[in-house]
Each structure stands twice: as structure tokens, then as C-alpha cells.
Residue frames as a rotation matrix with the C-alpha (Angstrom) as fourth column:
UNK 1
0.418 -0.130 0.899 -67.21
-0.699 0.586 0.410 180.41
-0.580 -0.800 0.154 -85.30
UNK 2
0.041 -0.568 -0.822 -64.96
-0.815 0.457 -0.356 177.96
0.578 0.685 -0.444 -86.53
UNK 3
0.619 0.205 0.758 -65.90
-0.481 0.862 0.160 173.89
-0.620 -0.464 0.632 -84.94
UNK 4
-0.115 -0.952 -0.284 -62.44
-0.985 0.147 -0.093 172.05
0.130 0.269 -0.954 -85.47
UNK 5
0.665 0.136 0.734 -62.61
-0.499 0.812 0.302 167.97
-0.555 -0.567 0.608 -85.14
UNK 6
-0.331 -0.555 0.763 -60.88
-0.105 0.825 0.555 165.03
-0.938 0.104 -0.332 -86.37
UNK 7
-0.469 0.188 -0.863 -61.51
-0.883 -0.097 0.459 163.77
0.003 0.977 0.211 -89.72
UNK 8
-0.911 0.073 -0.406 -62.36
0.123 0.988 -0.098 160.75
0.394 -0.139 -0.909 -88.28
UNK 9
-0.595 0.718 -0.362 -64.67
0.280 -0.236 -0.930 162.15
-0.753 -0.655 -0.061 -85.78
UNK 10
-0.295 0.715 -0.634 -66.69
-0.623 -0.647 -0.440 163.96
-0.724 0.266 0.636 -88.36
UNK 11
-0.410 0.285 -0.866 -66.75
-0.694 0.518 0.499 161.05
0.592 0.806 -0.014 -90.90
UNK 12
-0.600 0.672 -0.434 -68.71
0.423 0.727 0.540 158.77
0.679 0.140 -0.721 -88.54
UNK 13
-0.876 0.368 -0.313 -71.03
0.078 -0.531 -0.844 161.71
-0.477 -0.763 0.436 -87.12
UNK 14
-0.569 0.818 0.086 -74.25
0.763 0.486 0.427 160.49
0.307 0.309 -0.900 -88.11
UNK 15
-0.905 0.424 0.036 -77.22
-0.291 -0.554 -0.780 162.90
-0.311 -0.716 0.625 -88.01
UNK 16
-0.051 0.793 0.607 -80.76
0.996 -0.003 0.086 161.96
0.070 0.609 -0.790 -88.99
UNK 17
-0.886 -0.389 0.253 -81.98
0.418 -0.906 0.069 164.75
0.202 0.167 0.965 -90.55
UNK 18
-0.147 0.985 0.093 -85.26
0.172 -0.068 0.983 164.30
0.974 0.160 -0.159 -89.48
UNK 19
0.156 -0.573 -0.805 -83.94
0.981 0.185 0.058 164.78
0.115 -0.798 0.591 -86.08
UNK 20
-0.663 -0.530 -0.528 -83.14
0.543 -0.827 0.149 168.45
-0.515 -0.188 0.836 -86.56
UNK 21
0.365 0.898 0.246 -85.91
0.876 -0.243 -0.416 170.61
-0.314 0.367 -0.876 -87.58
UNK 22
0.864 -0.440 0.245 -84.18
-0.384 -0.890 -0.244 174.48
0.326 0.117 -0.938 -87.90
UNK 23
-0.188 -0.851 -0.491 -79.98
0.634 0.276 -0.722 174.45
0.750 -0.447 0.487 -87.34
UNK 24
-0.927 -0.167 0.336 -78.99
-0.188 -0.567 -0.802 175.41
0.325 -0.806 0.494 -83.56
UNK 25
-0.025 0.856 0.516 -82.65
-1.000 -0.022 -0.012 173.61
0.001 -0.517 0.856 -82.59
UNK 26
-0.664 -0.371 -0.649 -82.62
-0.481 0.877 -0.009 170.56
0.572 0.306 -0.761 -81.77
UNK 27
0.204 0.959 -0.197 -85.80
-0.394 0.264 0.880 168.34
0.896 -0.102 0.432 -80.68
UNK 28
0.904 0.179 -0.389 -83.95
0.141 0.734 0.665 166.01
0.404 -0.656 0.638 -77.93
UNK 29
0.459 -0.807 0.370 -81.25
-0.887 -0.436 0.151 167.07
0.040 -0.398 -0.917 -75.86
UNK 30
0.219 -0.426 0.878 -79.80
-0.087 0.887 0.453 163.53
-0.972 -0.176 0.157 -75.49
UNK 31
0.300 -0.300 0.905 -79.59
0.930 0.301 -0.208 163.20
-0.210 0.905 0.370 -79.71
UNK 32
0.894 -0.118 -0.433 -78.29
-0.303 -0.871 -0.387 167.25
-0.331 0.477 -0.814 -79.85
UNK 33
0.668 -0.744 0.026 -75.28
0.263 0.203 -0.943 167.68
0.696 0.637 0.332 -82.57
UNK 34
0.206 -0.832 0.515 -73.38
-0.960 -0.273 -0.057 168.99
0.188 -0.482 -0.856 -79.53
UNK 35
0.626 -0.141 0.767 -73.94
-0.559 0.604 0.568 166.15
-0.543 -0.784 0.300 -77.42
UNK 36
0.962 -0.267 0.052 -73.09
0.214 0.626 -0.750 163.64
0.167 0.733 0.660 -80.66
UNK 37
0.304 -0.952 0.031 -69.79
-0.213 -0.099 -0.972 165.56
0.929 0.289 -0.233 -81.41
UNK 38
0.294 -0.402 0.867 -68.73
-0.922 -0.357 0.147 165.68
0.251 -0.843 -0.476 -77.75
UNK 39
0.649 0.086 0.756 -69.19
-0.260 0.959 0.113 161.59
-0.715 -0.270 0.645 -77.52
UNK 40
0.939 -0.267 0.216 -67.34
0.338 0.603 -0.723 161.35
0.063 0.751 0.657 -80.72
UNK 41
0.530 -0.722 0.445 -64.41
-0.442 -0.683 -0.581 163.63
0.724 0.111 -0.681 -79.65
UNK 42
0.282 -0.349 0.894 -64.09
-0.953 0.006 0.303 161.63
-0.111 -0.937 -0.331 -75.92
UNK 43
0.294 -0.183 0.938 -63.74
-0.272 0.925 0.266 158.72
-0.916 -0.334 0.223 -77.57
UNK 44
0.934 -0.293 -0.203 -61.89
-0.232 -0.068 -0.970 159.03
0.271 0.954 -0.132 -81.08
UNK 45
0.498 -0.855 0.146 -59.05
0.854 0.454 -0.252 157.01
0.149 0.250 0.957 -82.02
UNK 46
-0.147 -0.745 0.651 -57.16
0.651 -0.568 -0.504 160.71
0.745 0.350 0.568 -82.43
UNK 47
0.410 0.723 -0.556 -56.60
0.864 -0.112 0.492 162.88
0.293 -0.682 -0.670 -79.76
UNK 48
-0.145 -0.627 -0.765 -54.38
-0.024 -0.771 0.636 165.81
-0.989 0.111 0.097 -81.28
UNK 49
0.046 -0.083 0.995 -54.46
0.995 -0.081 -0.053 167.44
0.085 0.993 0.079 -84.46
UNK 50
-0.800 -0.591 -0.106 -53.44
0.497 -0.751 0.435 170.50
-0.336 0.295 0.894 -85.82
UNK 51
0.828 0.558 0.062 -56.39
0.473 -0.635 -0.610 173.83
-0.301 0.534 -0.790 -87.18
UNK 52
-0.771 -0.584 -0.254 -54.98
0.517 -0.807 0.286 176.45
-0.372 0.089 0.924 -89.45
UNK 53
0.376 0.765 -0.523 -57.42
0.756 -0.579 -0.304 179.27
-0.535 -0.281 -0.797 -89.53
UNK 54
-0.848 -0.346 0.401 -56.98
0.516 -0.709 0.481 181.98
0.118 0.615 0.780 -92.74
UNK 55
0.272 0.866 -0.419 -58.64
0.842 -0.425 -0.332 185.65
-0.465 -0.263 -0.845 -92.75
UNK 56
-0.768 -0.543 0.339 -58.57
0.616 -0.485 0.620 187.77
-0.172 0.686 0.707 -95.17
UNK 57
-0.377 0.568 -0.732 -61.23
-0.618 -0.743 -0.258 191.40
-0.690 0.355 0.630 -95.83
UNK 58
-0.618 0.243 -0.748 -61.77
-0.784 -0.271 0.559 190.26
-0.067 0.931 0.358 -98.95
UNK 59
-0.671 0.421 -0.610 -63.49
0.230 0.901 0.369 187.29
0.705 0.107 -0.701 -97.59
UNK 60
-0.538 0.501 -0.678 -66.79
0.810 0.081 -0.581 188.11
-0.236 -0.862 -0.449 -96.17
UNK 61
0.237 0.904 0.357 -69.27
0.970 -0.239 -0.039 190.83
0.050 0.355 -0.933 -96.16
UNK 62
-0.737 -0.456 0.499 -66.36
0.254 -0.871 -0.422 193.83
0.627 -0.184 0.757 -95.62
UNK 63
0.541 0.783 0.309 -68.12
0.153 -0.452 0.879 194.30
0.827 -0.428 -0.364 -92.35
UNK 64
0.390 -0.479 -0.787 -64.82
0.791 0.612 0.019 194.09
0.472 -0.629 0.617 -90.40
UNK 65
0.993 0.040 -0.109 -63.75
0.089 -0.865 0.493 197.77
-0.075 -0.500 -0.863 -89.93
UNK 66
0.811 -0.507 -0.293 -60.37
-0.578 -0.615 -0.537 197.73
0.092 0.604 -0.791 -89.53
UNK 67
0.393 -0.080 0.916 -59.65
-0.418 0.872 0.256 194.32
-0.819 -0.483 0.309 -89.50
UNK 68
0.472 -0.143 -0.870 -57.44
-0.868 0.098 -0.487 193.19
0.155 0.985 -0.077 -92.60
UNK 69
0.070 -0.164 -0.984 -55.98
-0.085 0.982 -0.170 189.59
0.994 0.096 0.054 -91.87
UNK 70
0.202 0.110 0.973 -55.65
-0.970 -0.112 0.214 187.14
0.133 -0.988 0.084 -90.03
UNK 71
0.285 -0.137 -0.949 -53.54
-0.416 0.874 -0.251 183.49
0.864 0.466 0.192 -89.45
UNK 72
-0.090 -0.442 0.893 -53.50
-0.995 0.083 -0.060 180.99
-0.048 -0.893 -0.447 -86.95
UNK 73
-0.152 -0.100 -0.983 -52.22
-0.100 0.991 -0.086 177.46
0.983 0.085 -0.160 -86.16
UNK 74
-0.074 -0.242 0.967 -53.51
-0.923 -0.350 -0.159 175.74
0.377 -0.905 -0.198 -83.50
UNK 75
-0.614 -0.744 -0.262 -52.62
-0.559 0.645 -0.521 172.61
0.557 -0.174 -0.812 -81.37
UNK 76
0.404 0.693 0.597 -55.38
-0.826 -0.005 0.564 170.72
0.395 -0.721 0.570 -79.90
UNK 77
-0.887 -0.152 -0.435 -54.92
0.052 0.905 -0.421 167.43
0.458 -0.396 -0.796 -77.14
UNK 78
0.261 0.943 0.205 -58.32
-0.514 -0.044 0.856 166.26
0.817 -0.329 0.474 -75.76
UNK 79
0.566 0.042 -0.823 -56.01
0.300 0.920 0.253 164.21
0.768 -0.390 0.508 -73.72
UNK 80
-0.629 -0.744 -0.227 -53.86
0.562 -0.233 -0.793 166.97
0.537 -0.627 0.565 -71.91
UNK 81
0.092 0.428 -0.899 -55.46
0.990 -0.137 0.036 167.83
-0.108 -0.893 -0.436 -68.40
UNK 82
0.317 0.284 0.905 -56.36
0.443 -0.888 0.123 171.81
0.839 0.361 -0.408 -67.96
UNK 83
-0.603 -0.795 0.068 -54.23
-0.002 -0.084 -0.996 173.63
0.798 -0.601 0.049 -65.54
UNK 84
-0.418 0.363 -0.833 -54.55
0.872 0.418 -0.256 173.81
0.255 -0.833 -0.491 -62.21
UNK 85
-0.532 0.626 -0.570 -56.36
-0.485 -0.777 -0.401 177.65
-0.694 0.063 0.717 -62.44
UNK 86
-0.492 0.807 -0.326 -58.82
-0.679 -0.121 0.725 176.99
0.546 0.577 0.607 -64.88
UNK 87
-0.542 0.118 -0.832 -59.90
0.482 0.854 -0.193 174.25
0.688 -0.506 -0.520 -61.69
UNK 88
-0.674 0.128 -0.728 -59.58
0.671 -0.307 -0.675 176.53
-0.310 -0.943 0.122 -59.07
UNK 89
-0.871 0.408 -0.273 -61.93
-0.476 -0.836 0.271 179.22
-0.117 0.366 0.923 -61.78
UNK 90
-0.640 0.512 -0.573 -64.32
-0.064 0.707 0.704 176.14
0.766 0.487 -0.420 -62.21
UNK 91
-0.363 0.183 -0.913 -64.79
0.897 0.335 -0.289 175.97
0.253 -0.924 -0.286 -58.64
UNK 92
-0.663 0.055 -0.746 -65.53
0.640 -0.476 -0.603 179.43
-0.389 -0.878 0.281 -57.91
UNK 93
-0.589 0.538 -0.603 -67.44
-0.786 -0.555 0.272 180.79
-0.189 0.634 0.750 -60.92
UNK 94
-0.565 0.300 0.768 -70.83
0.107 0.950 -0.292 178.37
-0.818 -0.083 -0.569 -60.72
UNK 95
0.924 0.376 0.067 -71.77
-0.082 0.368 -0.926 178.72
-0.373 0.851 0.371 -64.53
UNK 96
-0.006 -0.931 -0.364 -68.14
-0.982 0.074 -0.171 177.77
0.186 0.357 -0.915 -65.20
UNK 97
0.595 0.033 0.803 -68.11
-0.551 0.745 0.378 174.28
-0.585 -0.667 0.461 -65.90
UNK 98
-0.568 -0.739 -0.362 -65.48
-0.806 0.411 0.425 171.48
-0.166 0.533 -0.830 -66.79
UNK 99
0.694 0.643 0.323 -66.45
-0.590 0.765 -0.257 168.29
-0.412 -0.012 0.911 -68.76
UNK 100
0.447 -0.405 0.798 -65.08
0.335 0.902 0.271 165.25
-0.830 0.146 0.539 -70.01
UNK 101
0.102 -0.557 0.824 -63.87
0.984 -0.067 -0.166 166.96
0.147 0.828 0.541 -73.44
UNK 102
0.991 -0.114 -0.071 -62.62
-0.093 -0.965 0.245 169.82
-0.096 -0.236 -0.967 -71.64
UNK 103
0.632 -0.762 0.138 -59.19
0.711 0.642 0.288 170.21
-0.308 -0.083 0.948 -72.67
UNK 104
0.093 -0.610 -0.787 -55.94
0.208 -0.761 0.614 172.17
-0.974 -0.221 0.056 -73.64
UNK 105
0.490 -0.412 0.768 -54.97
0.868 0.308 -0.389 173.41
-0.076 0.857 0.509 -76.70
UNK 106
-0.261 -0.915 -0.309 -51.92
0.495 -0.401 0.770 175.92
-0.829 0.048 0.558 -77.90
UNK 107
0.711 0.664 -0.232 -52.26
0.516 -0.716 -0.469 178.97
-0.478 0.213 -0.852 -80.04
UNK 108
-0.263 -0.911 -0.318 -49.83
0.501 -0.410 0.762 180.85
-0.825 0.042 0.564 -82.28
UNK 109
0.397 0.574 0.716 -51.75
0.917 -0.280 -0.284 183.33
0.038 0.770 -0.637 -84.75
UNK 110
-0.834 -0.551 -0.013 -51.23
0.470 -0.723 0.505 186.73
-0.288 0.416 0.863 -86.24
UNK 111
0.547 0.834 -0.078 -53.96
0.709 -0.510 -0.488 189.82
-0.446 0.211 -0.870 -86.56
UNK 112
-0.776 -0.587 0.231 -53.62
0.615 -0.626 0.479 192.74
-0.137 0.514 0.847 -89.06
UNK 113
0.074 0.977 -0.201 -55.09
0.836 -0.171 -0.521 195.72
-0.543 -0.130 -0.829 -88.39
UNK 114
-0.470 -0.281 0.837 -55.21
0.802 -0.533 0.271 198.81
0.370 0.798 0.476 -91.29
UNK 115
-0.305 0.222 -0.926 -56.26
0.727 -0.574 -0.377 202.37
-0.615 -0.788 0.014 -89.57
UNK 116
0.561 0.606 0.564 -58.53
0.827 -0.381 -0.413 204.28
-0.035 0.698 -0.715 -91.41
């Protein structure tokens, strides 16, 4: 999993650490690191920025099979509205849900796969 933000956003994300007992547990849903980042994403000064995303075999536990690279740039806006289908899929699938930092973002990447 790869958790893209601002540079901004992540330099004033505050956690006590006494707050967080094991990662991916979190004592109070109201103080969870989702909840934190999500407030700091709807309401950051920036509201586009750029990921580039490198993969490479030779990084990692060579547990990929026949997976040899992998590069992608992508485009986020927290500020550009989600089409009108991913609405009408919101509506009709009820553990589909949209929130306030639902948003769009743009893709252009490359996979390489080597066959055994």
C-alpha cells in the first residue's frame, strides 16, 4: 500500500504516541490516524500534487512471480468532483460510500511482466 499526501499535510500530522498502542489499532475512533489524515487532506492549503510510484523485483522479498517492474505517475485533486457513475454506484451498492475527501485522481503507469 502506498498512502500519498501533501508535504504539508503530513508535516503538521500530529500523533501522540501514546494514543496508538499496536499500528492499524487505534484506541478512539474520533483520534484514529485515518480520521486525522482525512481532516488534514479536506482542509490543506494544497489540493493537487503529483505520486511517482517505482517497482522493481529486486526490491522486496522476490515474492512477486512474474512481476518484474513497475512505474507510475499519478495526478491527485481533492478538489475535482467524482463522476456522475461512481454517484449513481454509491447509491446502489450500500457499503459503497462517498465522503468529503472522496475525490478524482488520473493514472498513467507501466507493468512488466517476465514469463517463466
Amino acid at each position: 500500500m502506498l498512502l500519498c499526501v501533501p508535504l504539508t499535510v503530513l508535516a503538521q500530522t500530529r500523533v501522540n504516541p501514546k494514543q496508538i498502542k499496536t499500528i492499524g489499532r487505534h484506541l478512539d475512533k474520533r483520534d484514529s490516524l485515518e480520521s486525522i489524515i482525512n481532516s488534514r487532506v479536506k482542509n490543506a492549503d494544497d489540493h493537487n500534487y503529483l505520486s511517482l510510484s517505482y517497482e522493481n523485483d529486486l526490491i522486496g522479498a522476490g515474492t512477486d512471480e512474474y512481476y518484474t517492474s513497475g512505474v507510475r505517475l499519478t495526478y491527485f485533486d481533492t478538489q475535482t468532483k467524482v463522476p456522475p457513475v461512481i454517484d449513481a454506484l454509491a447509491d446502489a451498492i450500500p457499503t459503497f460510500d462517498l465522503n468529503d475527501t472522496t475525490s478524482t485522481f488520473f493514472t498513467l503507469g507501466q507493468n512488466i511482466y517476465t514469463p517463466s
